[in-house]
MIVO-181466 format. One record per residue (C-alpha): residue in three letters; x, y, z. Coordinates in steps of 0.02 Angstrom, whole numbers, plus 50000, padded with zeros to 5 digits. Example, Ala and Ser with C-alpha at 12.3 -4.5 7.8 and 13.67 -1.06 7.14 Angstrom:
BEGIN
ALA506154977550390
SER506844994750357
***
This chain:
BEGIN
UNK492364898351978
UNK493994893452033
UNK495114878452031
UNK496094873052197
UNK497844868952229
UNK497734850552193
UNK499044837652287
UNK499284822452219
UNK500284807952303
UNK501094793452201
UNK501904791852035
UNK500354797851936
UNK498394800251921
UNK497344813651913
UNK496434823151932
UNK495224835651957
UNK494264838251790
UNK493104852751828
UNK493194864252014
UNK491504875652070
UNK491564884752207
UNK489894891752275
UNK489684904452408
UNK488194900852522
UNK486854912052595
UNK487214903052778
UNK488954909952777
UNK489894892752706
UNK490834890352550
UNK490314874152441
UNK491664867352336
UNK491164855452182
UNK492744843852102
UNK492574831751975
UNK493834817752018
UNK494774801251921
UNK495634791252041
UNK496924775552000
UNK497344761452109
UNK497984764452252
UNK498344783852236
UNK497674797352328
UNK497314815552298
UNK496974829952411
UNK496174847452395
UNK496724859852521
UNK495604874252578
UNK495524887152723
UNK494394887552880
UNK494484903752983
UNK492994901753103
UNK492014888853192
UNK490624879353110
UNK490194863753004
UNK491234854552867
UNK490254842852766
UNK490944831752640
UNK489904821152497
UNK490764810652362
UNK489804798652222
UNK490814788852099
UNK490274777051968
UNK491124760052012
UNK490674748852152
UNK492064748352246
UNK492564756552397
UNK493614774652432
UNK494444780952576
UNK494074796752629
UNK495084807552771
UNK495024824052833
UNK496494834852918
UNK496464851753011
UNK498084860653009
UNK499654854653078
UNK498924837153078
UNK499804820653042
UNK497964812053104
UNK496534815353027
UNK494944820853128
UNK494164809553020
UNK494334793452901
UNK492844785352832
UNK493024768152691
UNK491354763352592
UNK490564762052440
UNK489724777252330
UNK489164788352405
UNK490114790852553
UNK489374806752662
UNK490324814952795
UNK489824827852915
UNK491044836153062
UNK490934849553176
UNK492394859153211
UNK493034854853399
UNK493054871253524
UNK494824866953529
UNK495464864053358
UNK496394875853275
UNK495354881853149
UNK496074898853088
UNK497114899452958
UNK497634887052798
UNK498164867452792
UNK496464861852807
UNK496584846852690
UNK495214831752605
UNK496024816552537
UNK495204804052440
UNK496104787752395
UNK495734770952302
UNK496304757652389
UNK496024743652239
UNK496904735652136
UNK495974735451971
UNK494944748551955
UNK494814767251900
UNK493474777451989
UNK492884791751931
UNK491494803452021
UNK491194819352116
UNK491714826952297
UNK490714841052362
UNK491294847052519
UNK490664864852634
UNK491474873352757
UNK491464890552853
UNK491554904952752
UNK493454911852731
UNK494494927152686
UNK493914937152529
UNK494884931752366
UNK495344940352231
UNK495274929652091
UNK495894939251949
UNK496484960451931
UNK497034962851767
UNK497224975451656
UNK497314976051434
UNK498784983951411
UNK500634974151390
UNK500954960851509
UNK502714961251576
UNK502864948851743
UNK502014940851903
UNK502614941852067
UNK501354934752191
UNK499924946752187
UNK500744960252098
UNK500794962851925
UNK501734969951805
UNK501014977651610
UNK501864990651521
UNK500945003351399
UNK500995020651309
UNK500955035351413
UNK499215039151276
UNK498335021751301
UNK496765018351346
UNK496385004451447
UNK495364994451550
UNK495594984951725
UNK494604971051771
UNK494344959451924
UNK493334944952003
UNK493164941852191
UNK492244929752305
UNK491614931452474
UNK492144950952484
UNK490824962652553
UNK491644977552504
UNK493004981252368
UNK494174997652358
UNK495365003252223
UNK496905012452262
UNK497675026152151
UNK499555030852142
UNK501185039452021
UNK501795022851938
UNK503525014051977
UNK504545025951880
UNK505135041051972
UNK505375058451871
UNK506975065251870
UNK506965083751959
UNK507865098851994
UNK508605096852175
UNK507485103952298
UNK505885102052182
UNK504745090752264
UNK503635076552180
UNK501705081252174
UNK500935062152162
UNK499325060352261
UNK498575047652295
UNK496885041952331
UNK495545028152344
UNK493885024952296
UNK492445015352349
UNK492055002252195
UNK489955001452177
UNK489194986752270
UNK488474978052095
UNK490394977652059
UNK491264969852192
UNK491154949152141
UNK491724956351955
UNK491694971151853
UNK492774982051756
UNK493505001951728
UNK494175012851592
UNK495525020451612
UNK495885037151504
UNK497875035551490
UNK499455033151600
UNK500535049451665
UNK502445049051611
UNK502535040351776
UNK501585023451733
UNK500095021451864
UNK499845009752014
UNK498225002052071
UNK497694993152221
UNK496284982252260
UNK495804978552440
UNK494374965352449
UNK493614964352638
UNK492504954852748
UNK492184953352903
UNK493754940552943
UNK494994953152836
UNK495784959552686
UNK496474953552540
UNK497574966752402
UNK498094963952215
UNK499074975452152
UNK499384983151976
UNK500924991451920
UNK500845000551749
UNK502545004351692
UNK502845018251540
UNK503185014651361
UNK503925027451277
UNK504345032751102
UNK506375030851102
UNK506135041150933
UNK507215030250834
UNK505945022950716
UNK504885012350805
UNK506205007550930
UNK505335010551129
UNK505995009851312
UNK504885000951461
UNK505015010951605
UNK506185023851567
UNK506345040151688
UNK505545056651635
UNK506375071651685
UNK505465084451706
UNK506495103451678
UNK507965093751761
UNK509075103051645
UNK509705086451566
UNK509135074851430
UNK507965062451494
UNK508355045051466
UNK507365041351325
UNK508495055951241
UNK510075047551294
UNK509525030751238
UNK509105039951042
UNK510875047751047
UNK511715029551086
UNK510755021450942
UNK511125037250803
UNK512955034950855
UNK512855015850812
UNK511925016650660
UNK512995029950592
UNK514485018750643
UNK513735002450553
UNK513315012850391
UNK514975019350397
UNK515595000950385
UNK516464998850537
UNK515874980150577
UNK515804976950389
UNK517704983950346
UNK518684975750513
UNK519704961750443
UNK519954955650614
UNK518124949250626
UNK518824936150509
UNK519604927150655
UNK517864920050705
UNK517894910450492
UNK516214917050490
UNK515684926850340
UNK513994930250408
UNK514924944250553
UNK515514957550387
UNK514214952050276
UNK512224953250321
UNK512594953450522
UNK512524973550490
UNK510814974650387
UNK510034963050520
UNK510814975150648
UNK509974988950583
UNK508384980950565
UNK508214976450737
UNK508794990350790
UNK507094997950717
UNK506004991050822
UNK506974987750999
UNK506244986751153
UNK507444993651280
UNK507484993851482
UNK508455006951539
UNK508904996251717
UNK508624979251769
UNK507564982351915
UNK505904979951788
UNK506414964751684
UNK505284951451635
UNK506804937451674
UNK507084937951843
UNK508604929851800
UNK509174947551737
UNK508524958851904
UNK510174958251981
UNK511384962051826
UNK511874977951858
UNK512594975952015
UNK514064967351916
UNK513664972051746
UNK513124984551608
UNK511954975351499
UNK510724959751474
UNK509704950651318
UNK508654936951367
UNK508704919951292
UNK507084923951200
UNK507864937751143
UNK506224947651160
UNK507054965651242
UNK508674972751282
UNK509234978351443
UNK510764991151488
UNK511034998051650
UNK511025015051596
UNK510715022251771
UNK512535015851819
UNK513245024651663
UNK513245011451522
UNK513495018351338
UNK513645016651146
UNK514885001551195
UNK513834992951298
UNK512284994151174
UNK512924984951042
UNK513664973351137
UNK511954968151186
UNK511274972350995
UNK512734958050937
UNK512004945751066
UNK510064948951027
UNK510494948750833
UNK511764936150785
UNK510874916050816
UNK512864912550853
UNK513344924450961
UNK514694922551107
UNK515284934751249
UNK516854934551104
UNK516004937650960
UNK515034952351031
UNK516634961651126
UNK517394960450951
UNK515984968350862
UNK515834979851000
UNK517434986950999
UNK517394988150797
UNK516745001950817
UNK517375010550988
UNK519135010750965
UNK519914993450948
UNK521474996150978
UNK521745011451093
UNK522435015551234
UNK521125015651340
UNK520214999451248
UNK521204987651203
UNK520674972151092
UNK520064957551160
UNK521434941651163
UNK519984927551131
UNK519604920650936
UNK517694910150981
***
């Protein structure tokens, strides 16, 4: 089942209630759409066509009054063909030799051209059979983002999981293996070992079915469906991205880079030293005991802002870069900036690949905590406790 971009021209109306689409054994795709049409609007359903053959339309609504119905092949501002009557209306038209029939903007519109009355009813309309589809690829760990036909989860390098998929009008499905999105750091002149393969998924399995998955490498994972037929392919892809222990309480970082005997800390290591340093900084009072926090008349800054600080800090989520983020808003922040906390407040990102630190942290921790929190308020709270004054940070000048 699937439902179909649906167009709609005017002010308002819809719409399609229920959508079926039905693949044939003559090599044509039926579509079923329940309809509810208002005076003198119109809606459309747009499908694709990538051979020769036959389109054939049926529509049956309750009222006894007549609909328009039109049909346009791509590129059209003329339909091939326009037909007014009363229910039912049946259509049936052979694609010309020299119409261009490959490719999208194949389009059915249906209008009411009364004044008074509301029909309701169903269109059923076939045509030749089209690219595969894949309808869904998903997978049960943490969902991060959506960008066309990839997408993005996140889980624990120990997680089992399982991906999933439905396809229509494929005639064979294959699922691609590769190391995730997030490089390991290694020692120069050591070469990555990722390999990559494919596999043939079962024939009982290729309109829908389903695979466990034992756990994710430090690397995340990426898989690849390719859906084909006989007119082409279609690919969904899957990026997995790491979650890893930060080892501050329960605090974790999405897509942070292993490294692998690289003779440095690895950035989940980093990212624990940064938080230690600020929570022994808080405890030690240095938000709590800086008078000039007072500036902001805001007793909330040295009173409970620290315990909430703490708390959060508990159980962060933390991107190391902003090349992963949820927001795309955010994906392009470190090519100005060090840090970024969403307006849902929901992770934390510092660009710790272009050398942010301790200073940049709780910056971001003052945004994500405090509900009142300005650019001000958090380079004050900041620099509390990274040297405010010195000579190499001085204060900031702004009081809001």
């Amino acid at each position: 089942m699937r439902t179909n971009r649906l167009v709609v021209v005017g002010l308002w109306t819809i719409v399609a209630l229920l959508s079926f689409v039905v693949w044939g054994a003559a090599g044509q795709v039926t579509e079923d759409h329940m309809f509810k049409l208002a005076p003198h609007r119109t809606i459309a359903w747009e499908f694709s066509v990538y051979e020769k053959g036959e389109i054939e339309i049926h529509v049956k609504w309750k009222e006894p009054v007549p609909l328009e119905l039109s049909l346009y092949g791509p590129g059209r501002t003329e339909p091939f063909v326009r037909s007014q009557d009363r229910s039912p209306l049946d259509v049936r038209f052979t694609i010309p030799a020299n119409a261009p029939a490959v490719g999208t903007g194949w389009q059915l519109k249906l209008s009411n051209p009364t004044t008074g009355n509301v029909s309701e009813g169903v269109i059923t309309f076939s045509y030749p059979e089209t690219l595969p589809t894949i309808q869904s690829f998903r997978c049960t760990l943490t969902f991060i983002r959506q960008d066309g036909t990839v997408s993005t989860y996140a889980g624990f390098t120990t997680d089992e999981f399982q991906l999933s998929w439905t396809t229509s009008t494929a005639t064979e499905l294959t699922m691609g293996f590769s190391c995730g999105p997030v490089p390991a750091e290694l020692p120069p002149g050591v070469a990555e070992d990722c390999p990559q393969h494919s596999e043939q998924v079962p024939a009982a399995s290729v309109d829908h079915g389903s695979r466990s998955q034992p756990s994710l490498g430090f690397h995340g994972a990426v898989f690849t469906l390719t859906a084909a037929n006989d007119h082409g392919t279609t690919q969904a892809t899957i990026r997995v991205l790491p979650k890893v222990p930060i080892g501050y309480q329960s605090a974790v970082c999405i897509g942070c880079m292993p490294c692998e005997n690289c003779g440095h800390s690895s950035e989940t290591e980093r990212l624990l030293q940064l938080l230690q340093e600020i929570d022994t900084k808080v405890r030690a009072g240095c938000i709590r005991n800086n008078t000039n926090l007072d500036r902001f008349n805001d007793p909330y800054l040295r009173g409970t802002f620290t315990d909430d600080l703490l708390r959060a800090m508990s159980s962060l989520v933390i991107y190391p870069d902003d090349g992963e983020l949820p927001d795309a808003g955010g994906r392009t922040v470190c090519d100005t900036g060090y840090g970024y906390t969403p307006g849902d407040k929901e992770y934390i990102m510092i660009c710790l690949r272009k050398g942010a630190d301790g200073l940049t942290l709780l910056h971001e921790l003052e945004h994500y905590v405090d509900p009142n929190t300005t650019e001000c308020r958090a380079a004050w709270v900041a620099q509390s406790c990274y040297g405010c004054p010195s000579q190499a940070l001085p204060c900031p000048t702004c009081s809001q």
